[in-house]
C-alpha positions in Angstrom: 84.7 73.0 120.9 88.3 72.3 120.9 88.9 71.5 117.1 87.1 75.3 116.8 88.6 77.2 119.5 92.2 76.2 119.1 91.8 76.3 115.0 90.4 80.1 115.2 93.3 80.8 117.8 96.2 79.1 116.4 95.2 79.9 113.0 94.5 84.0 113.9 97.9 83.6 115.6 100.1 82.5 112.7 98.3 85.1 110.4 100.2 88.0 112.5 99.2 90.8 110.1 95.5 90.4 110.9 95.3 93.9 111.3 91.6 93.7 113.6 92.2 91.0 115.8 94.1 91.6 118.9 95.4 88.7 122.0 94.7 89.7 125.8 94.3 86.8 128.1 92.0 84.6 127.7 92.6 85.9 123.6 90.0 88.3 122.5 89.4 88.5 118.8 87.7 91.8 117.9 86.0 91.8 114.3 84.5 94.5 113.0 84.2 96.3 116.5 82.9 93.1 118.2 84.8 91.7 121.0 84.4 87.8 121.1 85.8 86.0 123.9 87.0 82.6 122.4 85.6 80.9 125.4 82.3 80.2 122.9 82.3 78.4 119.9 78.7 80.1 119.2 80.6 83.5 119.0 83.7 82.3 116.8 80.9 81.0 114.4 79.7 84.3 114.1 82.8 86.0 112.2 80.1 85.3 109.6 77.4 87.1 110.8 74.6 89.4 108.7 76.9 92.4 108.8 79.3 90.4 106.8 77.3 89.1 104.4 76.0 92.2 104.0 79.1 93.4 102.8 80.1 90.7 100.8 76.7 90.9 98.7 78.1 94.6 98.0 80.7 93.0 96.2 79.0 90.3 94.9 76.5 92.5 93.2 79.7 94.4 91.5 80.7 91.2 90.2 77.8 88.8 89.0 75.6 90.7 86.9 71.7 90.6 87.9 73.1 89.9 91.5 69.8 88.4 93.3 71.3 89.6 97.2 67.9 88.2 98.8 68.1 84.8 96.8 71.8 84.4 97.8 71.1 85.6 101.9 68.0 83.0 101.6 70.5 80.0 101.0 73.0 81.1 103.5 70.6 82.0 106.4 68.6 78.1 105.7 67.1 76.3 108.6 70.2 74.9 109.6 72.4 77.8 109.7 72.2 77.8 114.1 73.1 75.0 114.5 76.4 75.5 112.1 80.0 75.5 113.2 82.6 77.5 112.3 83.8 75.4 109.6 80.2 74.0 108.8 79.5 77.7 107.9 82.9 78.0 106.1 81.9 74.9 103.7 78.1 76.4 103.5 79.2 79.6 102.2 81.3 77.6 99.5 78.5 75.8 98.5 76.3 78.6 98.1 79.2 80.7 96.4 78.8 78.2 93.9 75.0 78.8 92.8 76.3 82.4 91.8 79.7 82.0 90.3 80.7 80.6 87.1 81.0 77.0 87.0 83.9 77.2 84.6 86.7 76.9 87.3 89.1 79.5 85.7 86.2 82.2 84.7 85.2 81.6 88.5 88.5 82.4 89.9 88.6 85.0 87.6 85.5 86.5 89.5 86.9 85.2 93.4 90.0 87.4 92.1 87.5 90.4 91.5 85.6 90.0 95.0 89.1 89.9 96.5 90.4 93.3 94.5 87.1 95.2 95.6 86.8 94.1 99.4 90.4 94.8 99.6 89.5 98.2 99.3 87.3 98.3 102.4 89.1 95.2 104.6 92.9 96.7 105.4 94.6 93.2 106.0 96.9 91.1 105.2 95.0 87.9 105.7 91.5 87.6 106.1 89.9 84.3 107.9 86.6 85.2 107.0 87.1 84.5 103.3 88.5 81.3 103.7 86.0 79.8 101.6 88.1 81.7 98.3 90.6 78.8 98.9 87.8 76.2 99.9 86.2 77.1 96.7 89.4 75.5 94.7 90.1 73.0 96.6 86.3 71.6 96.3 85.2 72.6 92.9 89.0 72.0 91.4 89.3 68.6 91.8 88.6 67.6 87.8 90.1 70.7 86.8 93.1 71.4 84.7 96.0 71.7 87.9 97.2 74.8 85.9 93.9 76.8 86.4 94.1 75.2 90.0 97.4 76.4 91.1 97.4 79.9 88.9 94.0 80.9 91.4 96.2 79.2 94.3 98.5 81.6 93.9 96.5 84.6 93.1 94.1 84.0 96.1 96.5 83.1 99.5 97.3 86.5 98.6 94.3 87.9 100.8 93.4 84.4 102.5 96.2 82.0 103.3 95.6 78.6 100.7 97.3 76.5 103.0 95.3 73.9 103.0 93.2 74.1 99.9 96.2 73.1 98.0 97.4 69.6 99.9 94.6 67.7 98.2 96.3 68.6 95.0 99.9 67.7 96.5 98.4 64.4 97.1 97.3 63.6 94.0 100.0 65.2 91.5 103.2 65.6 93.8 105.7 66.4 91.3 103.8 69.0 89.5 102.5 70.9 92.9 105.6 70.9 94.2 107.4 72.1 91.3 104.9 74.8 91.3 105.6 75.7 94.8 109.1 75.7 94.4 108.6 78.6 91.7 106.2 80.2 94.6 109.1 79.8 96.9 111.0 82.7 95.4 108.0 84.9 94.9 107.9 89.0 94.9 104.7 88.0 97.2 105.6 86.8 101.1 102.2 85.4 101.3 103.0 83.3 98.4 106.7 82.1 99.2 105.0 81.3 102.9 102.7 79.0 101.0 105.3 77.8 99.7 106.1 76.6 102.9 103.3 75.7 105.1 101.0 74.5 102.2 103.8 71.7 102.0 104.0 71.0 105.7 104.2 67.3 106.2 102.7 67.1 109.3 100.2 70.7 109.0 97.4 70.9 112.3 94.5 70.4 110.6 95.2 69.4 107.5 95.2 67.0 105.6 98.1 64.8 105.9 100.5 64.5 103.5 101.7 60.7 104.0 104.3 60.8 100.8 106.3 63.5 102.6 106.1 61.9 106.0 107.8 59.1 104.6 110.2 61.2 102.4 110.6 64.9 103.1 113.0 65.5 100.2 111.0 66.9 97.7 110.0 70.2 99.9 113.8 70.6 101.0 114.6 72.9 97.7 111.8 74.7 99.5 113.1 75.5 102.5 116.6 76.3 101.5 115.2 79.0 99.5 112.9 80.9 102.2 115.7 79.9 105.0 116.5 83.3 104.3 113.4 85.4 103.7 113.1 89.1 104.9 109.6 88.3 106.0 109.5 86.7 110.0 106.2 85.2 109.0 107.7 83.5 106.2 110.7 82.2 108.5 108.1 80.9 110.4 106.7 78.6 108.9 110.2 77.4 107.4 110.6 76.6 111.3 107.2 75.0 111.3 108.0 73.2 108.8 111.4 71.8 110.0 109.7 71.0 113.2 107.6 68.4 110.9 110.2 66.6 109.1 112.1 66.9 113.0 109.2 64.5 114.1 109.8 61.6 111.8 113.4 62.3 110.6 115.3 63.8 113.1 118.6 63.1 111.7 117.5 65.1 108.1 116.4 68.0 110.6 119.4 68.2 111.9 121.7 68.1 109.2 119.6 70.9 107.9 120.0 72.9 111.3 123.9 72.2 111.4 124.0 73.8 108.1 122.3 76.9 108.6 123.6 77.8 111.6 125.5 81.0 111.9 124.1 81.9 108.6 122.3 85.1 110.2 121.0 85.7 113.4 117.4 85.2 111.9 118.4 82.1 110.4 119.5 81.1 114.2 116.4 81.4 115.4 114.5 79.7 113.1 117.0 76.7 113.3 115.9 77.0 117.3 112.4 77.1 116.9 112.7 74.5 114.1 114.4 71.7 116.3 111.5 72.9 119.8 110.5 68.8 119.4 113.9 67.6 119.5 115.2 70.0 121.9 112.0 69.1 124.3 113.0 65.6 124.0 116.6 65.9 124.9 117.9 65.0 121.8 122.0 65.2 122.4 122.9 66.5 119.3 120.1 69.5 118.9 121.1 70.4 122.6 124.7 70.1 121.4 124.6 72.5 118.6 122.8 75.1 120.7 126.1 74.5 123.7 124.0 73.4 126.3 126.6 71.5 128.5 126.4 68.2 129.9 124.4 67.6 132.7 127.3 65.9 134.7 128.2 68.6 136.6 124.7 69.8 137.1 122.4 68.6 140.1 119.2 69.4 141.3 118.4 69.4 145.0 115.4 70.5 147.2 113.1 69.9 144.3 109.8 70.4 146.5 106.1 70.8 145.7 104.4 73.3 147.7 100.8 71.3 147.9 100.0 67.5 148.5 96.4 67.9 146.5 95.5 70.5 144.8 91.6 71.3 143.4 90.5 72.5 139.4 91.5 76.4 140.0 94.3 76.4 142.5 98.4 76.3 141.0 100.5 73.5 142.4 104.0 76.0 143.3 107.1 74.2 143.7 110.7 74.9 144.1 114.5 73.3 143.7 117.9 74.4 143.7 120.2 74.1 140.3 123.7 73.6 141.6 126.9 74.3 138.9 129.5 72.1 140.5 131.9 72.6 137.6 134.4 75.9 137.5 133.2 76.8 134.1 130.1 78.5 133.5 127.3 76.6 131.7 125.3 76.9 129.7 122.2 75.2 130.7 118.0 74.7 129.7 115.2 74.5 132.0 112.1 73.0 132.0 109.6 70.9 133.9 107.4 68.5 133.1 103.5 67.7 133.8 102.2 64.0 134.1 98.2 65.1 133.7 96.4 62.3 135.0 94.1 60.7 131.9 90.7 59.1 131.9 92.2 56.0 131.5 94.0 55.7 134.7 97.2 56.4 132.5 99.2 60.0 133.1 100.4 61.9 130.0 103.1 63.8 130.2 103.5 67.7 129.2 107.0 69.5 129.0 107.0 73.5 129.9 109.7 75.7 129.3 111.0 77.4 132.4 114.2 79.1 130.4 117.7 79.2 129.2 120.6 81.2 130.4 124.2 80.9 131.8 125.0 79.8 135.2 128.5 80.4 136.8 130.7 78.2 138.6 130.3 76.7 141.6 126.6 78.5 141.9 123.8 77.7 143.3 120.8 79.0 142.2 116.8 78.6 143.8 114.5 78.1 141.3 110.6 79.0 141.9 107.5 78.1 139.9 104.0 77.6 139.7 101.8 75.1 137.4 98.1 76.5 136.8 95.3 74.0 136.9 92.6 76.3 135.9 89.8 75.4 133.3 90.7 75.6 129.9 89.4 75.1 126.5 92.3 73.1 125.5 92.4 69.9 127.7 90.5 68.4 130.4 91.3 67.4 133.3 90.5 64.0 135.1 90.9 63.3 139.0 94.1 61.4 140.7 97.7 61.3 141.0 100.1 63.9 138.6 103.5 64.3 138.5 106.6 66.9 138.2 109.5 66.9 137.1 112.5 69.1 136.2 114.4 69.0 133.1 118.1 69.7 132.7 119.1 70.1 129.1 117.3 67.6 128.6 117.7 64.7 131.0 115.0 64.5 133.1 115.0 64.1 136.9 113.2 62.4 140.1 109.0 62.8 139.9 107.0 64.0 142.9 103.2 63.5 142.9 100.4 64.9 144.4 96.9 64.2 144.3 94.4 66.5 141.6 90.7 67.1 143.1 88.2 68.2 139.7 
């Protein structure tokens, strides 16, 4: 449940343009006048449903000439087809695809680029995570295929359905010719191209597959980023952010000679650097919270750091308070945040770090800080009984822990 609710979320989220989907809390994604909470994995499976199919056999018959619709719904709606997963469904859809389409690769992207031009007509959005399996298609069915024809329906393709991770197999296996292709695609008239670019590149991309070469050595994606640094599109930027965050991980030093250099470029630009460098800021690295002026904790104390509950059950919030003191005569700049040690099955506690915010404090202040930690049931992690922990964060230097006792 986890890989498929946090994929559909996460995914739906970075694909900001998906015109029917809207987030309430818990997120709701609404397709095609259906509300589905993302609480059930059997309802996320079920963006491919009859009605969609439907549809997409009025485009398939458009397309393949002598179309058999009943055939073609036979082999998707097979015995198994309950008991399919999101992706399961995804990959099953692909394989079927492939009983219709040409099996020369380039005649059958030729006909994928078809079915995208006529349901592009009906579907009005950017990026569509129903027809994932275009890219899926590629990625399985490309592997002996010339890279040209591979890359030319790449590009053609993320247009309407994001090709982000279709193409990392093919980074894998012929670095130096993907990537020189996707350095072309950086400077694209097409944003969902130059953000492939990008994100398709990613050394360290959720859910896909990893890209070990650039783990070790992120210089060949650099070119890359300088170019979309820049780019008028915010979803673009993104995943330039994204991105840095990756290298960030195992290069900090590269991350942040990157950061230092673009800088003051653009207020855009700024941000990006910001969001880029998240990892190393949550860290406490010196030199990310230098170059966004967050001052030295020296003068900077915490006192009355309290928790309002010594055990706490699954459903209640743990509140607790302290006071942030500025004992210099300069105002400071200063970061806030607090971290979680969630107690593991193990016996062992893992720790969590939440942002609590950033602003300016003035001399000589003091300022009471409240909070509260939710422990309600989520999708995303479990939680096991016994002793967890808080503490607060000061631009990065972390402070004394208090525990109290968590009752599932």
């Amino acid at each position: 449940m986890f890989f498929l609710v946090t994929f559909a979320y996460k995914y739906l989220r970075r694909l900001s343009k998906f015109a029917s989907i809207t987030f309430d809390t818990p997120p709701i994604f609404v397709i095609k006048n259906e509300v589905l909470s993302n609480t059930s994995t059997f309802l996320l499976k079920n963006i491919y449903s009859p009605v969609f199919y439907d549809d997409f056999c009025d485009a398939m018959a458009q397309v393949i000439p002598g179309f058999d619709r009943d055939q073609f719904l036979q082999l998707i709606f097979d015995d198994h087809w309950e008991a399919r997963e999101l992706k399961e469904r995804m990959r099953h859809t692909t394989q079927v695809l492939h009983q219709f389409l040409e099996h020369d690769l380039a005649k059958a992207i030729q006909q994928i680029i078809e079915l995208i031009a006529i349901i592009s007509r009906k579907v009005e959005k950017d990026q569509s995570l129903e027809y994932m399996f275009f890219p899926d298609y590629v990625e399985t069915y490309g592997q002996d295929a010339p890279l040209d024809v591979v890359l030319n329906g790449l590009h053609e393709i993320t247009k309407f359905t994001s090709a982000e991770f279709a193409v990392r197999p093919f980074i894998q296996r012929q670095p130096n010719e993907t990537l020189a292709r996707m350095l072309e695609w950086s400077k694209d008239a097409h944003h969902n191209v130059r953000r492939l670019a990008s994100e398709g590149s990613r050394p360290r991309l959720p859910w896909g597959m990893a890209l070990k070469g650039l783990q070790k050595d992120p210089s060949p994606t650099l070119p890359i980023l300088e170019n979309l640094k820049g780019d008028t599109s915010e979803y673009v930027r993104k995943s330039v952010a994204n991105h840095l965050n990756d290298i960030s991980k195992d290069h900090p030093q590269i991350a942040l000679q990157k950061a230092t250099a673009w800088m003051g470029l653009r207020p855009e630009t700024d941000r990006l650097v910001k969001h880029g460098l998240r990892t190393l800021l949550k860290q406490g690295n010196a030199n990310a919270l230098q170059l966004f002026g967050y001052a030295a904790t020296d003068d900077l104390e915490i006192a009355d750091f309290q928790l309002a509950h010594p055990k706490i059950v699954l459903g209640e919030n743990q509140a607790f308070s302290f006071v942030l003191k500025n004992k210099s005569n300069n105002t400071l700049k200063v970061r806030l945040e607090y971290a979680v040690y969630f107690q593991k099955a193990n016996g062992s506690l893992s720790k969590k770090v939440f942002k609590i915010g950033e602003k300016e404090y003035a001399s000589k202040s003091e300022t009471k800080i409240e909070k509260k930690q939710h422990f309600k049931p989520i999708t995303t992690r479990k939680y096991h009984p016994g002793r967890h922990e808080i503490a607060i964060i000061v631009n990065g230097v972390e402070g004394e822990r208090k525990g109290f006792v968590f009752y599932v």
